[in-house]
KOLLUM-527489 format. One record per residue (C-alpha): residue in three letters; x, y, z. Coordinates in steps of 0.2 Angstrom, whole numbers, padded with zeros to 4 digits, always signed. Example, Ala and Ser with C-alpha at 12.3 -4.5 7.8 and 13.67 -1.06 7.14 Angstrom:
KOLLUM-527489
ala+0062-0022+0039
ser+0068-0005+0036
This chain:
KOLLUM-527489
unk+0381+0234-0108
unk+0388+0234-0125
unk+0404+0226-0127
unk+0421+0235-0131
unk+0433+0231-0145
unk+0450+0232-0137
unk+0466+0239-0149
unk+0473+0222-0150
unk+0457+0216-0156
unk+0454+0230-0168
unk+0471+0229-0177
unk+0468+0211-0182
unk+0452+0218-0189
unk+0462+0233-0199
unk+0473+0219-0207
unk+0460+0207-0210
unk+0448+0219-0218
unk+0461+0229-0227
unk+0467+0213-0237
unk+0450+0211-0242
unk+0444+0226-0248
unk+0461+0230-0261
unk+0451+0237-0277
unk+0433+0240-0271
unk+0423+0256-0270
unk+0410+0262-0263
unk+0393+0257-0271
unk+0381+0260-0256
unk+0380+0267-0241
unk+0367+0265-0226
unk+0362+0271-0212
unk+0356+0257-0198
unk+0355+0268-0181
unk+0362+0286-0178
unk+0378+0275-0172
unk+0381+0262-0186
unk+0383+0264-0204
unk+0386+0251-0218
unk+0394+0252-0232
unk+0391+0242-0249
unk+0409+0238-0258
unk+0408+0232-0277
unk+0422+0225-0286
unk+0423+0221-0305
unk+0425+0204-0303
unk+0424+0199-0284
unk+0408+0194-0273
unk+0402+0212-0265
unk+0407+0216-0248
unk+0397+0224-0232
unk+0406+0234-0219
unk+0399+0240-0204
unk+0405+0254-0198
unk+0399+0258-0180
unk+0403+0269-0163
unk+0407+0251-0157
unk+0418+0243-0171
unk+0421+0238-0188
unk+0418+0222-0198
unk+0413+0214-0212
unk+0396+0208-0210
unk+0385+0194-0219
unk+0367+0203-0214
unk+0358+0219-0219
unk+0350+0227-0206
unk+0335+0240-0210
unk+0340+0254-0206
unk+0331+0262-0188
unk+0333+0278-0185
unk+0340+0292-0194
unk+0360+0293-0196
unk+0365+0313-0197
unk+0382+0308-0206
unk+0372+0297-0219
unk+0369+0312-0235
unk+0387+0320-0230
unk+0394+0302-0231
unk+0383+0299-0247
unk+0388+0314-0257
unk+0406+0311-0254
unk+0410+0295-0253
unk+0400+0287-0267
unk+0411+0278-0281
unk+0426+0281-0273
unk+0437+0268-0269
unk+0445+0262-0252
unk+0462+0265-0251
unk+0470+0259-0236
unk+0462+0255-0216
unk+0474+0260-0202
unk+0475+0260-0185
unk+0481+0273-0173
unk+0497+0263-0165
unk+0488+0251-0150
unk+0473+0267-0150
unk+0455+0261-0152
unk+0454+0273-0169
unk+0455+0266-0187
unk+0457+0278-0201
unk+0451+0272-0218
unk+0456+0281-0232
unk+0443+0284-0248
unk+0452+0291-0265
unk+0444+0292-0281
unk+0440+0308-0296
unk+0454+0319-0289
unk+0448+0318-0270
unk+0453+0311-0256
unk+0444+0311-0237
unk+0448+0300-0222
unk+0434+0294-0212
unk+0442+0290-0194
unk+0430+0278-0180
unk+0434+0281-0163
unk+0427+0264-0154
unk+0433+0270-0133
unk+0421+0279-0123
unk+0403+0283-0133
unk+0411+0282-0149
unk+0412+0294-0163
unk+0413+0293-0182
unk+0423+0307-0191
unk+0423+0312-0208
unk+0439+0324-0213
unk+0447+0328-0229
unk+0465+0326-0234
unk+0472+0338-0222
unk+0463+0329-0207
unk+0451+0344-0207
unk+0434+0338-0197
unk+0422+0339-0212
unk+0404+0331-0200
unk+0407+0321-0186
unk+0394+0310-0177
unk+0394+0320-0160
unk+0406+0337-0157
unk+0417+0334-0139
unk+0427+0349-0129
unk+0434+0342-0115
unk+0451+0347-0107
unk+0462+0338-0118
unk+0453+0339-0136
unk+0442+0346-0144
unk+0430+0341-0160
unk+0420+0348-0171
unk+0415+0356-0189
unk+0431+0366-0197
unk+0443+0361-0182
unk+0460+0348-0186
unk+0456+0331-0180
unk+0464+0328-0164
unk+0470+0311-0155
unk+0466+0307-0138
unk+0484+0310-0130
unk+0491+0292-0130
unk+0502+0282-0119
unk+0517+0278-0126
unk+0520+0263-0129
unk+0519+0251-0142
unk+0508+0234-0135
unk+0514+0227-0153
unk+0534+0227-0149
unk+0533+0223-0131
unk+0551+0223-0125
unk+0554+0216-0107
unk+0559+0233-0103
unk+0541+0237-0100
unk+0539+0227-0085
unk+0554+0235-0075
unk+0542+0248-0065
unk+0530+0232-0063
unk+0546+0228-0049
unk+0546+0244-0040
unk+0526+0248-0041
unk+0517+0247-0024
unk+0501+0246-0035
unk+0490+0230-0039
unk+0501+0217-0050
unk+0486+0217-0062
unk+0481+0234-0060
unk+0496+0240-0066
unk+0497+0230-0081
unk+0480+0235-0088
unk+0485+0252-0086
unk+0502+0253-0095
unk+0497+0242-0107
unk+0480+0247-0110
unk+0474+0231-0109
unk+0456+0227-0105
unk+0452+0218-0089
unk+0446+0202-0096
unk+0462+0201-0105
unk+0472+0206-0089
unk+0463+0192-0079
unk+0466+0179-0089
unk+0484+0184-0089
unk+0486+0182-0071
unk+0473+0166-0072
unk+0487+0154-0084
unk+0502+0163-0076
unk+0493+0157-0057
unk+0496+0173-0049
unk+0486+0181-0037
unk+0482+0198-0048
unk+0480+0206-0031
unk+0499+0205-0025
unk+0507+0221-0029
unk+0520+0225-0040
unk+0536+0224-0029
unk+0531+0207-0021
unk+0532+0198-0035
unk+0549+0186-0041
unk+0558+0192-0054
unk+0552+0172-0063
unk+0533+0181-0059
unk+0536+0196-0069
unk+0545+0186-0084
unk+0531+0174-0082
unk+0516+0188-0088
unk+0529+0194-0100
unk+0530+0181-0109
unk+0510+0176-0108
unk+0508+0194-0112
unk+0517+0194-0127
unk+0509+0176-0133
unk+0490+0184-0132
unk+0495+0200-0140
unk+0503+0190-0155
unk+0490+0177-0155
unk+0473+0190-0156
unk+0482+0200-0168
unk+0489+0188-0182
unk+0475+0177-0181
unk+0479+0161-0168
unk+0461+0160-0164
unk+0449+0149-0156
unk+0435+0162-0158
unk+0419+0159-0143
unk+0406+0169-0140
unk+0402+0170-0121
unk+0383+0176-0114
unk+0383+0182-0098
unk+0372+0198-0093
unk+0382+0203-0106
unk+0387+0196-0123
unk+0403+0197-0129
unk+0414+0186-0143
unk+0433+0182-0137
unk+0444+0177-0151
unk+0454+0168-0137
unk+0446+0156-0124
unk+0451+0167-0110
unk+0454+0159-0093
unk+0440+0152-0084
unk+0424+0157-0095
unk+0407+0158-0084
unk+0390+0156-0095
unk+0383+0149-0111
unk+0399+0147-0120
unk+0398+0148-0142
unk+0413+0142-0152
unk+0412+0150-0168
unk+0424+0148-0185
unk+0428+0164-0186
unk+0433+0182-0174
unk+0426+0191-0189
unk+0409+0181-0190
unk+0408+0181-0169
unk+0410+0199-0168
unk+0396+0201-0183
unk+0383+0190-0172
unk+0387+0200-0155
unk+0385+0216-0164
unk+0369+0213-0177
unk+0365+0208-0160
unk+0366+0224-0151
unk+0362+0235-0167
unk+0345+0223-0166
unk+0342+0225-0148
unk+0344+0244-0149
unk+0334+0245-0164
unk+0318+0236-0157
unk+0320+0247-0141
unk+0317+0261-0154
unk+0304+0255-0163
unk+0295+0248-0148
unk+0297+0267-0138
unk+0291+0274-0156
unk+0275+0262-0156
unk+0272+0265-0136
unk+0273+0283-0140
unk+0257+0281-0151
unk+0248+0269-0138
unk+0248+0281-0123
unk+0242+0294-0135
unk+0227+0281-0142
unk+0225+0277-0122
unk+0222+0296-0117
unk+0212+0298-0133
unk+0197+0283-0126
unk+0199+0288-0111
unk+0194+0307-0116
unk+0182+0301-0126
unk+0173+0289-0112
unk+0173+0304-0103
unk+0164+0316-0120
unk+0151+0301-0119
unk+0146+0303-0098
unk+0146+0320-0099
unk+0134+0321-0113
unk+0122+0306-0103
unk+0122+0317-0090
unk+0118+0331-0099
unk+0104+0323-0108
unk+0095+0315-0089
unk+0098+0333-0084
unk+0088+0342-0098
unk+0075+0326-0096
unk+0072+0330-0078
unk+0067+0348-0081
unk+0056+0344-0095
unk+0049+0332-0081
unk+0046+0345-0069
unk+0035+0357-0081
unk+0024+0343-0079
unk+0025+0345-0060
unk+0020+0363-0062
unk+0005+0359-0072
unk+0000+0346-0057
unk+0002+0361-0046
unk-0011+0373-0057
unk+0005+0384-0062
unk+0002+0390-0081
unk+0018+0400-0084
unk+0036+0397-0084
unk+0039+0415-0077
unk+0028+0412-0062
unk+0038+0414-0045
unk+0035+0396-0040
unk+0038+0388-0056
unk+0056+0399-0054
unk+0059+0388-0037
unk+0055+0372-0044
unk+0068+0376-0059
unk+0082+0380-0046
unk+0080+0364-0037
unk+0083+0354-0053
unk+0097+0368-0057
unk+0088+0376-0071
unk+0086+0394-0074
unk+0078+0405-0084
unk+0088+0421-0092
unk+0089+0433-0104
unk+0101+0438-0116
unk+0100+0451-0127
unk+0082+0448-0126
unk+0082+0429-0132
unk+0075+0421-0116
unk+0085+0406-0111
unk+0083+0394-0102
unk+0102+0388-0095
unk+0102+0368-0087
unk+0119+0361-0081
unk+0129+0375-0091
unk+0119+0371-0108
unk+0108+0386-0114
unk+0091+0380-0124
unk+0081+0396-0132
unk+0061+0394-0126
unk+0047+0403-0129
unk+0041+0410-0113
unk+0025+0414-0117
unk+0021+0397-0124
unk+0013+0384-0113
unk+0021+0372-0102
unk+0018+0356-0114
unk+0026+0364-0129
unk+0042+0371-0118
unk+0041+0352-0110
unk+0041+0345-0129
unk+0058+0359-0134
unk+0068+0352-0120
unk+0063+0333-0123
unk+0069+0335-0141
unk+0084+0343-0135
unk+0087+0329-0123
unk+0086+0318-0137
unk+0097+0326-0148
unk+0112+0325-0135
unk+0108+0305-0133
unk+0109+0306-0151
unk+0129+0313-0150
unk+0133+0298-0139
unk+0128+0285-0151
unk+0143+0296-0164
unk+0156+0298-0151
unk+0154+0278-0145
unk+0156+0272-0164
unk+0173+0284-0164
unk+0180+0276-0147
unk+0178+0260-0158
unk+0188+0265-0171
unk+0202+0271-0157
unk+0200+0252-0148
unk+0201+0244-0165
unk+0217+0255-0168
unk+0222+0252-0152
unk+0222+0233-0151
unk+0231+0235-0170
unk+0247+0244-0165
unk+0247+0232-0146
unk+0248+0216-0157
unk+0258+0225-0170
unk+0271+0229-0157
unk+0272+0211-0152
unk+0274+0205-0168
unk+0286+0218-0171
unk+0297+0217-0159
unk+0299+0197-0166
unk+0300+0206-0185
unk+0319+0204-0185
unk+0325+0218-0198
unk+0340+0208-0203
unk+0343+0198-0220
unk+0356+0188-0225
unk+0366+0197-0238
unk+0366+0183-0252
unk+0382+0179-0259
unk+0379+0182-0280
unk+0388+0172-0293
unk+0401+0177-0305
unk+0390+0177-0319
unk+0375+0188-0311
unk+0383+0203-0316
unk+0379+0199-0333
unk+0364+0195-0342
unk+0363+0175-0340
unk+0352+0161-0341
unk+0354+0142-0342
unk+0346+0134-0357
unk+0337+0119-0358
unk+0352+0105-0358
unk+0359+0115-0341
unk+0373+0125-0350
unk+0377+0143-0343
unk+0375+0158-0356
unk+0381+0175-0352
unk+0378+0190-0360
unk+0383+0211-0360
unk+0374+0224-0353
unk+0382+0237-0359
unk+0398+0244-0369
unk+0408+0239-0354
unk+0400+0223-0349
unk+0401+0216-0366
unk+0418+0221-0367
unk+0420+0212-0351
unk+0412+0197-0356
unk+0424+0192-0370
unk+0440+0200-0361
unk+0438+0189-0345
unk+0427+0175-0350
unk+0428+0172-0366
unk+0437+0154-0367
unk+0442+0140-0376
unk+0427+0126-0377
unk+0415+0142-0378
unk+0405+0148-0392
unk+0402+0168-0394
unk+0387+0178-0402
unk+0382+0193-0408
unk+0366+0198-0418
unk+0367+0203-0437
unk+0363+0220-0432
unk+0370+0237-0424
unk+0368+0236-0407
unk+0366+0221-0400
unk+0374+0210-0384
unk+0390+0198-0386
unk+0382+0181-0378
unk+0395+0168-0375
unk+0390+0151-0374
unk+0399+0141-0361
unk+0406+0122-0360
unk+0400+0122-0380
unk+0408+0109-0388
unk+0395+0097-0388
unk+0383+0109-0386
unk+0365+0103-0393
unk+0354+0112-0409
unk+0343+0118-0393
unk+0355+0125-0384
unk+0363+0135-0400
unk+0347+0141-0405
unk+0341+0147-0385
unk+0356+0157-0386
unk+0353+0164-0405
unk+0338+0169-0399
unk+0341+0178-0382
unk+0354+0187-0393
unk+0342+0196-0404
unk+0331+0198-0390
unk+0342+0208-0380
unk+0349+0220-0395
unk+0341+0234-0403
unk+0329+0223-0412
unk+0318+0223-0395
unk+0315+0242-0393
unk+0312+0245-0412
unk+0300+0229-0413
unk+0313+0221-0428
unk+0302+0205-0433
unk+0315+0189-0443
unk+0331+0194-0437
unk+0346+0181-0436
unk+0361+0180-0424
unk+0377+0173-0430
unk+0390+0167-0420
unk+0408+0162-0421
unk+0424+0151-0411
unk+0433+0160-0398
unk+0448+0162-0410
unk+0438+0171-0422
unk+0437+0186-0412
unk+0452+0198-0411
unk+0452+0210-0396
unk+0461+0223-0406
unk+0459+0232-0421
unk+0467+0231-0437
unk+0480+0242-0438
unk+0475+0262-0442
unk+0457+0258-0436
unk+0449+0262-0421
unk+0440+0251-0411
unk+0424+0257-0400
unk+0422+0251-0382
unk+0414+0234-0381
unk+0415+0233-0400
unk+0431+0217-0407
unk+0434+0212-0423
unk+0427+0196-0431
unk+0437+0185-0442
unk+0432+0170-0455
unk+0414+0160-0457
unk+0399+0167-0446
unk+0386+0153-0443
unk+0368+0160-0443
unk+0354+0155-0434
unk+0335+0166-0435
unk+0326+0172-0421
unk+0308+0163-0423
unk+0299+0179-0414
unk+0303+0190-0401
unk+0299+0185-0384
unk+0307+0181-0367
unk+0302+0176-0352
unk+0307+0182-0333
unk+0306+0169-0320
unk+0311+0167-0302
unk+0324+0150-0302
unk+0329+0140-0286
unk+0346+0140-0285
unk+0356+0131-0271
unk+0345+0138-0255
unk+0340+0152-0264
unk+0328+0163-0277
unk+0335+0173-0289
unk+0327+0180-0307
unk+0333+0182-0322
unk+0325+0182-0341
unk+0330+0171-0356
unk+0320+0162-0369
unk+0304+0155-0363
unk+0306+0138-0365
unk+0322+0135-0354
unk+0315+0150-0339
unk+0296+0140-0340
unk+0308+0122-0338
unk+0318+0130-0324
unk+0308+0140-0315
unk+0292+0143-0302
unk+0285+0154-0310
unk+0287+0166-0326
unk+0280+0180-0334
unk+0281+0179-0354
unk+0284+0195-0363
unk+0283+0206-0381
unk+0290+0220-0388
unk+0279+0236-0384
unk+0268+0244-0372
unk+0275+0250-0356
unk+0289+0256-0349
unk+0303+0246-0340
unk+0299+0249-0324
unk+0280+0250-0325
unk+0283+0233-0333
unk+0294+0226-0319
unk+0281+0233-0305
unk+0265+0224-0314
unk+0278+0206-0316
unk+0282+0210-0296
unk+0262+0210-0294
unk+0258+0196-0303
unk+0274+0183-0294
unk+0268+0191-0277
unk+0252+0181-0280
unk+0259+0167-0285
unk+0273+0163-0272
unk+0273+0179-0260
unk+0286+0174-0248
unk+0298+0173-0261
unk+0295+0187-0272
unk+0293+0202-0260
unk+0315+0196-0255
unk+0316+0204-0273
unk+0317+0222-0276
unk+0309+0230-0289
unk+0326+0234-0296
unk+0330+0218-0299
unk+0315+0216-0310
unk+0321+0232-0322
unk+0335+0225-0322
unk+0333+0208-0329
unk+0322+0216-0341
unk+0328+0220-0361
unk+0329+0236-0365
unk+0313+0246-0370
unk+0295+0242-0366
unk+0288+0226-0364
unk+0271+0219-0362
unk+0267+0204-0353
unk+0256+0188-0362
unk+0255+0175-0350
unk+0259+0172-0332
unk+0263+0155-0325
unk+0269+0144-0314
unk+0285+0134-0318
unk+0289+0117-0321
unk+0304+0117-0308
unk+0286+0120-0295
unk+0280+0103-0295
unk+0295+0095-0286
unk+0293+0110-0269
unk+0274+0102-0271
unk+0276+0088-0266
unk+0292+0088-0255
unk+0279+0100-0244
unk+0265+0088-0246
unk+0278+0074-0240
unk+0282+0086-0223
């Protein structure tokens, strides 16, 4: 049984969510299973975020989860929900419903998740007209589907969030179970309600009207101190296994099973729910893959049954060959004699004619003899014959084989895949990974444009102080900014120079000798002077320019470590050979960006496959300049040698 969010629950998620997804949009969207989707949120300048929304919940979650099944709402959600940004979450008063609000290009649609019952996600327009929804309802009280208004479960009135004492006055006159009647009015789930009556020490069975009015203020007040405590955050967050697995962001009463603590509601209710997604999602798969082992099982065990059939066949047709040779014995000399017709019947042969082809029919298989001919050479038909049906087994045994050795594949496949968890951690990037970046030799951080906007970026919000900024002495070329630079070395200066006119123009049109240049940070003027315009990404720069040549034109992509992680990036080749595992060197000319990035992918995949197959083939186009590129050397970095022998010392 999976477990239930309850509203208290869910309206700390809406405010804890909501503050954190101010400014970001929609970059991606994923299907996991038909009943969960996750959302990718960018922000211009903030980490990315991941939001699952599922028929059980929503959180923010740390892990990607392969998606498992098909998800109906996913291309609806995709084509309309793409870019935009997320406005607002709210919930439904104390419901189990959340509304988030997506806005963006003159449109606006709110998706609603219902987490009571089986669930349901929504996805409506302004005017809360159902657009798609996971699964349509009609029963007595609502009903859901395409073109109708959303409607809300009919609520119960009152507000858990500004309990009043007032609430409890019917609790006095109830004839109903104390705690009964307090999960009901209040909506609260058991667990909740039990624990409740567990610190107040009251029997929960007593019913209303028994209890002292000091009883009744007593659950009041502890009431009122677990709402306010689950819903602004007071937690002491455990996740509880059971038969079932549940996360409590509140040690609730007396706690039976293998009890968690974990740092966070948010984080425990990610676990419980990859969790669950997990389970489902190998219950699937494994179903999918037993599918296709019962069908390989019926298929061996037809053709086991092809294979007697035809060994029977063939021992039949042997014993009437052997019989002719009775006749013979017997001083019989045709096959159409009387007696030779009663030896036939007793092996169950028979002779017929059809359409005048004489035939001679054994164990439903018809063999075309020569009557007249004598008995040794009808004998020597039916033994060829024989021989040819032995000769159909040898075809159909090689065939079962294959079906075993397909067989035995998918059964240890299914093992394995059951323990192929589909979930990664979803790594946290840096700041300057947005960017074109590398560090050079002496360790400082360079940082470069990709585009009009990103180099606009780069100088607006990085560009600082100690730094040093460079351009290329040419029409279209990156803005590189050189960190931390005022002691920066020759080496250092030049690494960036160099990356600068590798990563303008200069690369795509093959420009041999060109130089970069670059300047202080108060050189350059983010406006233009007056009564000129300024292009996007473009900024005006004042006083001496320092220029420093590109020896050639060459960079290098490599995979780097950093802190427990691999990422890539591409820089000169000196400071990515120094840095990284391994790098692939590369030239202006020959192919195109992403058949480049496929072969580079190939070649790291031999090198250190574990590592390279986490990174996409995206993130290869991406690091790479602009244009086509051929690779020159393949190699293995000098940051290797230290993982060498820390595993030689394991």
């Amino acid at each position: 049984m999976a477990m239930a969010l309850a509203g208290i629950e869910l309206r700390y998620l809406v405010d804890q969510i909501s503050a954190q997804v101010q400014d970001y949009y929609v970059s991606n969207i994923y299907g996991i299973t038909k009943d969960s989707i996750l959302f990718k949120l960018h922000h211009t300048e903030k980490s990315d975020l991941f939001m699952m929304i599922s028929t059980s919940g929503v959180w923010l979650t740390a892990v990607k989860i392969d998606q498992m099944e098909p998800n109906r709402l996913l291309k609806r959600l995709r084509s309309d929900l793409l870019r935009l940004k997320l406005k607002k979450i709210e919930q439904i008063d104390a419901e189990r419903i959340a509304y988030f609000t997506f806005e963006g290009f003159g449109k606006e649609f709110v998706l609603v998740g219902e987490f009571f019952g089986d669930g349901n996600i929504l996805l409506c327009n302004k005017e809360m007209k159902i657009l798609a929804l996971q699964h349509s309802i009609e029963v007595r009280h609502r009903k859901l589907s395409v073109g109708l208004e959303y409607a809300q479960p009919p609520q119960n009135g009152l507000d858990i969030f500004n309990m009043s004492e007032l609430y409890f006055e019917d609790l006095k006159t109830t004839d109903l179970g104390s705690a009964k009647w307090v999960g009901r009015t209040l909506g609260l789930p058991k667990k909740y309600v039990e624990a409740i009556f567990e610190i107040a020490d009251i029997d929960q069975k007593k019913n209303g009207n028994l209890l002292t009015p000091e009883e009744i203020k007593k659950i009041f007040e502890i009431t009122k101190k677990i709402v306010s405590d689950v819903i602004s955050g007071n937690h002491d967050t455990v996740i509880v296994r059971n038969e079932k697995i549940e996360v409590l962001p509140l040690k609730l009463g007396k706690l039976e099973g293998e009890i968690t603590n974990v740092s966070s509601f948010m984080e425990g209710l990610d676990t419980v729910f990859t969790e669950n997604i997990v389970e489902k999602g190998k219950s699937i798969q494994s179903s999918g893959s037993d599918k296709k082992i019962r069908e390989l099982q019926t298929q061996i065990s037809e053709q086991e049954k092809a294979i007697e059939t035809v060994k029977e066949r063939s021992k039949n047709i042997t014993n009437v060959a052997n019989s002719l040779f009775e006749m013979i014995s017997r001083g019989i000399i045709s096959i159409s004699d009387g007696s030779a017709q009663e030896i036939l019947t007793s092996h169950n042969a028979k002779l017929v004619s059809e359409k005048g082809i004489q035939l001679i029919i054994i164990q439903d298989e018809k063999i075309k003899i020569n009557t007249k001919a004598p008995l040794q050479s009808i004998a020597s038909v039916l033994f060829d014959e024989a021989k040819k049906q032995s000769g159909a087994i040898s075809s159909i045994e090689e065939i079962k084989e294959k079906t075993k050795k397909k067989l035995e594949k998918l059964q240890n496949k299914t093992e394995s895949e059951k323990n192929l968890i589909l979930v990664s951690e979803i790594r946290k990037k840096n700041w300057y990974e947005r960017y074109r970046w590398f560090f050079t030799t002496d360790g400082l951080l360079a940082i470069g444009g990709r585009d009009a906007a990103s180099n606009s970026a780069v100088v607006r919000k990085h560009l600082v102080k100690n730094d040093k900024i460079f351009h290329a002495d040419i029409f279209g070329s990156p803005f590189f900014i050189l960190k931390d630079a005022q002691n920066a070395s020759d080496t250092s200066m030049n690494e960036v120079a160099h990356a600068t006119v590798c990563f303008s123009r200069a690369w795509r049109e093959g420009l041999y000798g060109l130089s970069a240049f670059w300047v202080n940070p108060e050189q350059v003027k983010k406006s233009a002077p007056s009564g000129q315009f300024l292009p996007k990404g473009s900024f005006t720069i004042e006083g001496q320019r320092n220029f420093i040549k590109a020896a050639n034109l060459k960079l290098s992509v490599g995979i780097i470590s950093q802190e427990d992680d691999y990422v890539l990036t591409c820089g000169p080749p000196d400071t990515i050979k120094k840095n990284s595992i391994c790098y692939a060197v590369i030239e202006p000319h020959g192919s195109e960006m992403v058949d480049t990035a496929k072969k580079i992918r190939v070649e790291f995949l031999k090198i250190y496959e574990e590592i390279a197959k986490k990174i996409s083939i995206d993130d290869f186009v991406r690091v790479l300049p602009a244009g086509k590129s051929q690779i020159k050397e393949i190699g293995i970095g000098d940051s290797q040698q230290e993982n060498f022998t820390e595993n030689e010392l394991d």
